[in-house]
Backbone bond lengths (Angstrom), bond angles and torsions (degrees), N, CA, C in turn:
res aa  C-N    CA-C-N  psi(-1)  N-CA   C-N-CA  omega(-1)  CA-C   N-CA-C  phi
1 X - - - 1.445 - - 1.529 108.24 -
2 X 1.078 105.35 151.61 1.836 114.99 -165.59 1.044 94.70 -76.38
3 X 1.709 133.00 169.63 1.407 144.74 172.73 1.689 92.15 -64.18
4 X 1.326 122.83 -82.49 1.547 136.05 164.43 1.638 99.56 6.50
5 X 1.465 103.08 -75.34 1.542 95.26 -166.12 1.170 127.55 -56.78
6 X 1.862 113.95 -47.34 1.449 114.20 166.72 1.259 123.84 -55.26
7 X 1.241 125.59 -22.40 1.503 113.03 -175.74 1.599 100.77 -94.47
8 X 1.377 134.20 1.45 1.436 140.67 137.23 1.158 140.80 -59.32
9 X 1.565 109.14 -26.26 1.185 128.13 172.41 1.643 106.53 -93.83
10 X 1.387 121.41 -28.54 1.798 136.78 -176.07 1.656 79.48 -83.99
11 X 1.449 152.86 -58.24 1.170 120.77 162.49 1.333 150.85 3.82
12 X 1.830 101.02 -92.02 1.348 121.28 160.58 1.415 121.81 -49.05
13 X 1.553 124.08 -32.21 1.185 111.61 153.73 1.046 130.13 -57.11
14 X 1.473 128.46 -65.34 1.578 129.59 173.57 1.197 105.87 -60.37
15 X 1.236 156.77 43.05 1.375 156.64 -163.08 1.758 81.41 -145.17
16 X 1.273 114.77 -77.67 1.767 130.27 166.44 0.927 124.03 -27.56
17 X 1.789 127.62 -49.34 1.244 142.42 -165.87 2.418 101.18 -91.92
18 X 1.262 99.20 -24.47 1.175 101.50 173.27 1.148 126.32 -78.52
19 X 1.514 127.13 -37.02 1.655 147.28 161.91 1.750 99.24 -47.51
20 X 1.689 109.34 -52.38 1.188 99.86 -167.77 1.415 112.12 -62.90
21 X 1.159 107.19 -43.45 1.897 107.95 174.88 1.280 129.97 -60.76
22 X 1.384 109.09 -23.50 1.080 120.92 158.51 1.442 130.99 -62.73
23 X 1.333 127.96 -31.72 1.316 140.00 -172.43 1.622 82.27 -94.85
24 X 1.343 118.97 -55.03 1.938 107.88 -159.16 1.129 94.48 -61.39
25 X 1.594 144.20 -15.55 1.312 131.34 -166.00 0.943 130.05 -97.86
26 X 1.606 112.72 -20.86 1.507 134.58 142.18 1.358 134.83 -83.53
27 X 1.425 121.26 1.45 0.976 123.66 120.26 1.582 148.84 -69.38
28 X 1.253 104.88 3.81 1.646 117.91 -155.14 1.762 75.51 -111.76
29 X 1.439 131.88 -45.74 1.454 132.51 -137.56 2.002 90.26 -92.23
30 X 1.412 92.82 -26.12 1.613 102.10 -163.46 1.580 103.43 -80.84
31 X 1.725 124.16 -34.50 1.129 129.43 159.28 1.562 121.65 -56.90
32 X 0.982 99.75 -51.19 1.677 96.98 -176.38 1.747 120.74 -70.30
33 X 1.450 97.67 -18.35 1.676 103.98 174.49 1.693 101.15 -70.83
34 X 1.668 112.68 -40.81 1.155 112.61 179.30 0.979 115.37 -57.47
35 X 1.606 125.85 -41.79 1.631 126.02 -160.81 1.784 106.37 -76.66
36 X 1.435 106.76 -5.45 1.295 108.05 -163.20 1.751 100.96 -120.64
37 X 0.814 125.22 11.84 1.704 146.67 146.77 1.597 117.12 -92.14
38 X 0.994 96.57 -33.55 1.861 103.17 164.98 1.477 122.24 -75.22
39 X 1.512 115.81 110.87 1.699 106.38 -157.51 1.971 91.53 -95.76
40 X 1.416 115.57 131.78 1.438 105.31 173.20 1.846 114.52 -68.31
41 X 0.826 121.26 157.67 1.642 117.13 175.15 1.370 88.14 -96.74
42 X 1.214 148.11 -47.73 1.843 128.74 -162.56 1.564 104.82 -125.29
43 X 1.169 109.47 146.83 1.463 127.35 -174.69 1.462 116.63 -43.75
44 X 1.390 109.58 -51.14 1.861 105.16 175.95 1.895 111.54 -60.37
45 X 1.479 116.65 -36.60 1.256 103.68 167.85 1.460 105.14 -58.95
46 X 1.231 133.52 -70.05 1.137 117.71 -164.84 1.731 129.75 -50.01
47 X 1.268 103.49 -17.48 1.772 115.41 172.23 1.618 95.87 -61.00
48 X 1.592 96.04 -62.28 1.563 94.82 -164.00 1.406 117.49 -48.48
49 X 1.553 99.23 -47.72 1.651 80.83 176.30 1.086 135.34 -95.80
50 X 1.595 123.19 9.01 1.031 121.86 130.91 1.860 128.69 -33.36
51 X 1.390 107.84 -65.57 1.021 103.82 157.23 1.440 144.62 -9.00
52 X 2.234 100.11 -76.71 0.898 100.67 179.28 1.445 111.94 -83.26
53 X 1.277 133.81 40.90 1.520 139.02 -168.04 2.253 88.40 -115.17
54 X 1.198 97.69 -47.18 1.791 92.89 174.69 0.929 93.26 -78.18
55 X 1.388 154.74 -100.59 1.250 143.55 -139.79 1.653 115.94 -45.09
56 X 1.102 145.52 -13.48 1.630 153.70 174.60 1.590 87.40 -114.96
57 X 1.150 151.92 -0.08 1.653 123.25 165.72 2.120 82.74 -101.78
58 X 1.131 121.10 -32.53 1.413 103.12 -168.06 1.875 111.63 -73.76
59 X 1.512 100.01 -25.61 1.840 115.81 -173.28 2.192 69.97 -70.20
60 X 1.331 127.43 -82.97 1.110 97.84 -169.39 1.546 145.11 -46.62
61 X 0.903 124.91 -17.66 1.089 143.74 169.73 1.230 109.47 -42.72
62 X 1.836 109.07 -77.84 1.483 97.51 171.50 1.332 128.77 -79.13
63 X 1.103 115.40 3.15 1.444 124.72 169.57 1.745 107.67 -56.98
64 X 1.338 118.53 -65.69 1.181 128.36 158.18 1.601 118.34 -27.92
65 X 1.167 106.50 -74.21 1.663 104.97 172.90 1.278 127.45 -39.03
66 X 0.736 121.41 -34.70 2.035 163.31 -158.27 1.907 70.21 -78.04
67 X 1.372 84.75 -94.88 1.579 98.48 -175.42 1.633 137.77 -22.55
68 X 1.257 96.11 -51.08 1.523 115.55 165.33 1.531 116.34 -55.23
69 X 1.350 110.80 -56.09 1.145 110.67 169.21 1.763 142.60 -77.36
70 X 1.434 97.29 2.53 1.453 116.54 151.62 1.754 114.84 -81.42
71 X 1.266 91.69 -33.28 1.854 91.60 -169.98 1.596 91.08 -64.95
72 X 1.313 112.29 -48.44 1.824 113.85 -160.25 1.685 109.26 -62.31
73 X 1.589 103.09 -17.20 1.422 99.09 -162.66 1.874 100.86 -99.86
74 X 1.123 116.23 -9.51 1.082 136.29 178.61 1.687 121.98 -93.72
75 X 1.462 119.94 -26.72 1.210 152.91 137.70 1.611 108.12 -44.87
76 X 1.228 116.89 -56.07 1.819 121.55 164.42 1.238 109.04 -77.47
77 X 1.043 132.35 -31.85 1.568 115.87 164.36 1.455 116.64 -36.63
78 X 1.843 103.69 -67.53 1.478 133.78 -164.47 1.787 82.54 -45.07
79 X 1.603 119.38 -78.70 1.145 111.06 -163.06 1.620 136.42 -75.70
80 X 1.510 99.54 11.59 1.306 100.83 160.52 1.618 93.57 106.73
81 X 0.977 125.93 -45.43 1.970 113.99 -167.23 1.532 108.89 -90.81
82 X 1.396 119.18 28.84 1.604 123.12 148.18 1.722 107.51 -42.08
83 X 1.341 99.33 139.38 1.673 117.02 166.79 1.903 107.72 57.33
84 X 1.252 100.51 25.33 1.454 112.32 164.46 1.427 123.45 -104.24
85 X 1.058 148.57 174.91 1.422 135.90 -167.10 1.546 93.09 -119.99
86 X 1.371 107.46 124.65 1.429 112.01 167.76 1.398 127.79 -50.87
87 X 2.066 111.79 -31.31 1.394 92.86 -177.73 1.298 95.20 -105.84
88 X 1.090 148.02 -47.50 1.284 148.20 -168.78 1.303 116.01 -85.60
89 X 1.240 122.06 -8.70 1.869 119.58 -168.23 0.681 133.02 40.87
90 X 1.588 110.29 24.75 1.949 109.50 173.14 1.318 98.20 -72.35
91 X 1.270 109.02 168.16 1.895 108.98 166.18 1.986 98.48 -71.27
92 X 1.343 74.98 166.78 1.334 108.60 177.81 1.426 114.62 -82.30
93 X 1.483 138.41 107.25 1.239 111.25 171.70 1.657 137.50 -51.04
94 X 1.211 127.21 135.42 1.287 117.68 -163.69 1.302 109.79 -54.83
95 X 1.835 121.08 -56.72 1.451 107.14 171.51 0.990 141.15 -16.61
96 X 1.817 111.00 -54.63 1.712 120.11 178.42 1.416 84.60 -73.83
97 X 1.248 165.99 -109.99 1.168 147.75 -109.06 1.414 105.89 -56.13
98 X 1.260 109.17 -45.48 1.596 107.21 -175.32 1.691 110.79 -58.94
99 X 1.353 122.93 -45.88 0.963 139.60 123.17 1.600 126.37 34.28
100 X 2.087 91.66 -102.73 1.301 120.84 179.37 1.086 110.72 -132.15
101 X 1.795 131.39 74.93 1.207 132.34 -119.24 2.069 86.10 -88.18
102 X 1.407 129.99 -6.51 1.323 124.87 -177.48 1.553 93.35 -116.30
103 X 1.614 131.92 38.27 1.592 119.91 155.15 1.463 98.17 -55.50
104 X 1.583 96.03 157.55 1.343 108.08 163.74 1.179 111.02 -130.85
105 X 1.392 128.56 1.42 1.512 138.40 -166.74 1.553 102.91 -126.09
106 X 1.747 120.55 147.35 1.041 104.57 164.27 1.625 126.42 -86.84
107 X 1.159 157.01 -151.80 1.133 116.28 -164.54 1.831 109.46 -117.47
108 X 1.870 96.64 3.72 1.452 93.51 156.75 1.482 139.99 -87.27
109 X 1.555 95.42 1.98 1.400 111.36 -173.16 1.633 106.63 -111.57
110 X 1.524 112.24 -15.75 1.937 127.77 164.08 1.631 92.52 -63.50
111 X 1.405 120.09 -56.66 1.312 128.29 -149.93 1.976 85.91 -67.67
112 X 1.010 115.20 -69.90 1.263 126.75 162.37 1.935 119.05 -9.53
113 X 1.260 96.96 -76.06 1.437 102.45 169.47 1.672 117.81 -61.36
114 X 1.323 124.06 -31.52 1.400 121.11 -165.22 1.619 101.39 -86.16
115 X 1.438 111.89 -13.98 1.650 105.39 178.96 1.386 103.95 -86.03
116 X 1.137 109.76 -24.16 1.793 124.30 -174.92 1.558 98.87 80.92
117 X 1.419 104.16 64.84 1.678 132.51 160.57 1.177 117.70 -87.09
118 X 1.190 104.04 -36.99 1.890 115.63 -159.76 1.700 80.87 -108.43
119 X 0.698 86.29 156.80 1.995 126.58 154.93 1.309 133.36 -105.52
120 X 1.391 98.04 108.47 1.793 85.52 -165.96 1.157 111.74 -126.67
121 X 2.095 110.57 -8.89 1.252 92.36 156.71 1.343 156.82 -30.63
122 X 1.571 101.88 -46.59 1.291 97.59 174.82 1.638 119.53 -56.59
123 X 1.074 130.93 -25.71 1.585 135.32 155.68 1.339 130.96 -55.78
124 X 1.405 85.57 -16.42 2.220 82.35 -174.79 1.067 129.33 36.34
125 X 1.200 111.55 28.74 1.729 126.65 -169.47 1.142 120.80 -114.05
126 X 2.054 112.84 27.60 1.420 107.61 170.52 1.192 129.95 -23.63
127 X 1.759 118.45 -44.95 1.979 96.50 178.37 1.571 120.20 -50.50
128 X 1.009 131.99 -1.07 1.381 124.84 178.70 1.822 116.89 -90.42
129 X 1.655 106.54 -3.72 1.289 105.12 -179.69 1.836 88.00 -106.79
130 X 1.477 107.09 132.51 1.515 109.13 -176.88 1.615 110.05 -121.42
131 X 1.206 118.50 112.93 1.057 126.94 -172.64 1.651 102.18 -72.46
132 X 1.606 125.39 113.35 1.386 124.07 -171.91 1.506 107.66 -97.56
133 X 1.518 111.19 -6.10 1.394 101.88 168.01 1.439 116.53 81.90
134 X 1.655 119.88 -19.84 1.694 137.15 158.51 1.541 99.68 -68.15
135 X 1.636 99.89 153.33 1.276 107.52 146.31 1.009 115.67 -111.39
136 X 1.969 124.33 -157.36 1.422 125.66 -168.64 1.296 86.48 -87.50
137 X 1.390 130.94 -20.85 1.889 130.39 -172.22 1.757 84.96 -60.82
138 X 1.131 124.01 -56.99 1.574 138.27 -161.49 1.213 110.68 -63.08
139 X 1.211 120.11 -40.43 1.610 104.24 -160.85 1.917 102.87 -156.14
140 X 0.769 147.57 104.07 1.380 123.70 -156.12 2.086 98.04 -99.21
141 X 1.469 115.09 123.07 1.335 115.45 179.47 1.304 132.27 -48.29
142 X 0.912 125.91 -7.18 1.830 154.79 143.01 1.128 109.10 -45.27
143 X 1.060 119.79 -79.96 1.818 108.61 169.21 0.975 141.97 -13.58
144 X 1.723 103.11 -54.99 1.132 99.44 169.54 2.004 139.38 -91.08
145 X 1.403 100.43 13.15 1.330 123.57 -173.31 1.281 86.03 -71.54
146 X 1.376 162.22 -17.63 1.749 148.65 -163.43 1.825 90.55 -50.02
């Protein structure tokens, strides 16, 4: 399959995966207004839902981020420098896109930024460093260079 097509087909996904966040996020915003119109009568209800009031603002949280960084990668679609590397402009290997279908780095210049090689202050553009939550025990960045 051509580069062209997969990143047409990595489209319709992030196109898919964005609707969904969109609905879970207004659903997530529409629950918690509810839970917070609901007065508890005894103190342990009110812990709990306190509780469950952080745990659904933090699931949103990264939901949002998530989000943002579909819009930005979809935003590079529109203008053409999808699956290019922001600092270096090599392409992107398709794997990692398939991957991490909103990378913005290729993964010698991720590897780069996560040692604190690169400089990116001057960009102020933390959303482009994505914390995947793997380690090198987890996943080794080689892999995905095919």
């Amino acid at each position: 399959m051509a580069r062209k097509d997969s990143i047409q087909k990595m489209r319709e996904v992030l196109v898919k995966r964005r609707d969904a966040l969109r609905r879970a996020l207004a659903g997530d915003l529409s629950l918690l207004k509810q839970l917070r119109e609901q007065s508890g009568s005894d103190v342990v209800d009110a812990a709990l839902d306190a509780a469950q009031d952080e745990i659904s603002s933090q699931l949103a949280e990264v939901e949002s981020r998530e989000l943002a960084n579909i819009e930005r990668a979809l935003d590079s679609m529109r203008q053409g420098t999808y699956g290019n590397c922001e600092i270096c402009n090599a392409k992107i290997p398709l794997a990692r896109l398939q991957a991490l279908p909103y990378a913005t780095m290729c993964i010698d210049c991720q590897r780069a930024a996560e040692n604190g090689q690169l400089d990116l202050r001057g960009d102020a553009n933390w959303g482009r460093v994505v914390d995947t939550g793997f380690t090198d025990a987890d996943v080794s960045l080689t892999d995905l260079e095919m």
